[in-house]
C-alpha positions in Angstrom: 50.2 50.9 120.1 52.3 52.3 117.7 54.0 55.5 117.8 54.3 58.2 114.5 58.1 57.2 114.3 57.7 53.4 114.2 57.5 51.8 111.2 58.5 52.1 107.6 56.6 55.8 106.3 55.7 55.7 103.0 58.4 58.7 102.1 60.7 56.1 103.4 59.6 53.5 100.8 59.0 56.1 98.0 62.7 57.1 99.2 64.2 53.3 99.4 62.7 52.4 95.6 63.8 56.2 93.7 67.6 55.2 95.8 67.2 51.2 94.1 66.2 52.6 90.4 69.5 55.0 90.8 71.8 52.4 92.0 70.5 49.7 88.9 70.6 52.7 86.4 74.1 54.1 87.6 75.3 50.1 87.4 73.6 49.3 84.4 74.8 52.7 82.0 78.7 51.8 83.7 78.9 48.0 83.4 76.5 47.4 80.5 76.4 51.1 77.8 79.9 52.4 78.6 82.0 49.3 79.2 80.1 47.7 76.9 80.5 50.4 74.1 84.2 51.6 74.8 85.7 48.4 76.6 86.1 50.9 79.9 84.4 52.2 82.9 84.7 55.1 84.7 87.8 53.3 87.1 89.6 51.8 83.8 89.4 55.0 82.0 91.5 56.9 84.6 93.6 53.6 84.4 94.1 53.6 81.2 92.7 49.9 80.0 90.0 48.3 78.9 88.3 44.5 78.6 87.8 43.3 74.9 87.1 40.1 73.7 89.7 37.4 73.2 88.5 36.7 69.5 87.6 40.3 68.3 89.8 43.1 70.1 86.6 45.1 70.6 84.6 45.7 73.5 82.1 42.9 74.2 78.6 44.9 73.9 76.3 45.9 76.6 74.7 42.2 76.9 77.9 40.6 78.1 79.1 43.0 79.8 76.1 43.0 81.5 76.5 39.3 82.1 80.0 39.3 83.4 79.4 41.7 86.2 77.4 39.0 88.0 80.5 36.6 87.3 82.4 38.6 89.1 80.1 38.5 92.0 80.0 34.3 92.1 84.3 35.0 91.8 83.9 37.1 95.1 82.1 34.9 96.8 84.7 31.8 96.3 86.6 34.0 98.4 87.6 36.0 96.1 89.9 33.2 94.2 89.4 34.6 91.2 91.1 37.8 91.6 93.9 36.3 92.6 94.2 34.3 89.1 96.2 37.1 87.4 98.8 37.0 89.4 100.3 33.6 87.3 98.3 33.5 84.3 100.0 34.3 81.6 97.0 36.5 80.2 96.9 38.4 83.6 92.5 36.9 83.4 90.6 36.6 86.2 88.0 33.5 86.4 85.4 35.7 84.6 87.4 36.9 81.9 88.4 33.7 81.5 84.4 32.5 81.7 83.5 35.5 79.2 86.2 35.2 76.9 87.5 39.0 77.6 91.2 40.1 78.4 91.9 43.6 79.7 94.3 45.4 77.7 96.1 49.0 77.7 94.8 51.8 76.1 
């Protein structure tokens, strides 16, 4: 029989889903409206840089930047390969900037 601390409560649930809805807002309005918008997050604004496209010079919009995040994560998960591409290519891109067609420059 079940005791009154076993179990998932539903404050825990209601808890877990408002904490999810946070985390994919905070991600979306970073990776997809500001780095989509001004070419920089919160971590390339303080470093002064910021992804554009290869063709353009401007930032790539909030769809692809959207899209390139998950890139990122497949890049990870080849043990993190990818971020070791910069290192000796000559446009200092990682396998997803390379994928998206986006280079990071200075600001």
């Amino acid at each position: 029989m079940p005791g009154p601390h076993q179990g998932a409560t539903t404050f825990g649930r209601l808890m877990l889903l408002i904490c999810a809805a946070l985390s994919i807002t905070f991600q979306t309005w970073i990776h997809g409206y500001r780095q989509g918008n001004t070419g920089s997050g919160i971590g390339k604004s303080v470093m002064k840089f910021q992804v554009v496209s290869e063709k353009t010079w401007e930032p790539n919009g909030f769809g692809l930047s959207v899209v390139r995040r998950p890139v990122h994560t497949i890049e990870a998960a080849i043990r993190y390969v990818g971020y070791l591409f910069p290192q000796w290519d000559t446009k200092r891109q990682t396998i997803a900037d390379k994928t998206m067609g986006t280079v990071c420059v200075p600001l």
